[in-house]
N, C-alpha and C positions, 0 to 999 in steps of 0.2 A: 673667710671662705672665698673660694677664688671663683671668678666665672667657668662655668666648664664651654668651651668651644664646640658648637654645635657641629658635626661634620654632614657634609653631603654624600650621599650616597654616590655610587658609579655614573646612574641614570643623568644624574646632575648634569656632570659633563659630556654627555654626551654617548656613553659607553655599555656596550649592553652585553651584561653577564651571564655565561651561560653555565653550568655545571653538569660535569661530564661522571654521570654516575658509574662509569665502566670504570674509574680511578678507583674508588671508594674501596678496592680487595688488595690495594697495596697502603691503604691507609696503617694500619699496623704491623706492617713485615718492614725488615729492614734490608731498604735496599742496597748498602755498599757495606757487608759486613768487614771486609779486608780493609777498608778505611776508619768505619768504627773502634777497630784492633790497634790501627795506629793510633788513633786519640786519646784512646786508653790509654796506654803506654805515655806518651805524652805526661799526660792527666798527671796520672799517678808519682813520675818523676818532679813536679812541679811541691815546693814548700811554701808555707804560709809562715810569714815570719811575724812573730805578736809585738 
């Protein structure tokens, strides 16, 4: 079993985090639908070869 790496928080160095609740109503909308379209596309034409 391997050691897990403890990590430091933000605070640690120095850095003080603030959260900006006024984001939180684009948490689940998708903001570049016309770019999602392209990836799709993409996506889709891509093969998986076994």
């Amino acid at each position: 079993m391997k050691n897990r790496k403890k990590l430091k928080g933000a605070e640690a160095f120095g850095v003080r985090v603030i959260v900006d609740k006024s984001l939180d109503k684009y948490s689940k909308m998708n903001l570049f639908p016309e770019k999602l379209e392209e990836a799709n596309k993409v996506v889709s034409k891509l093969r998986r070869k076994i």
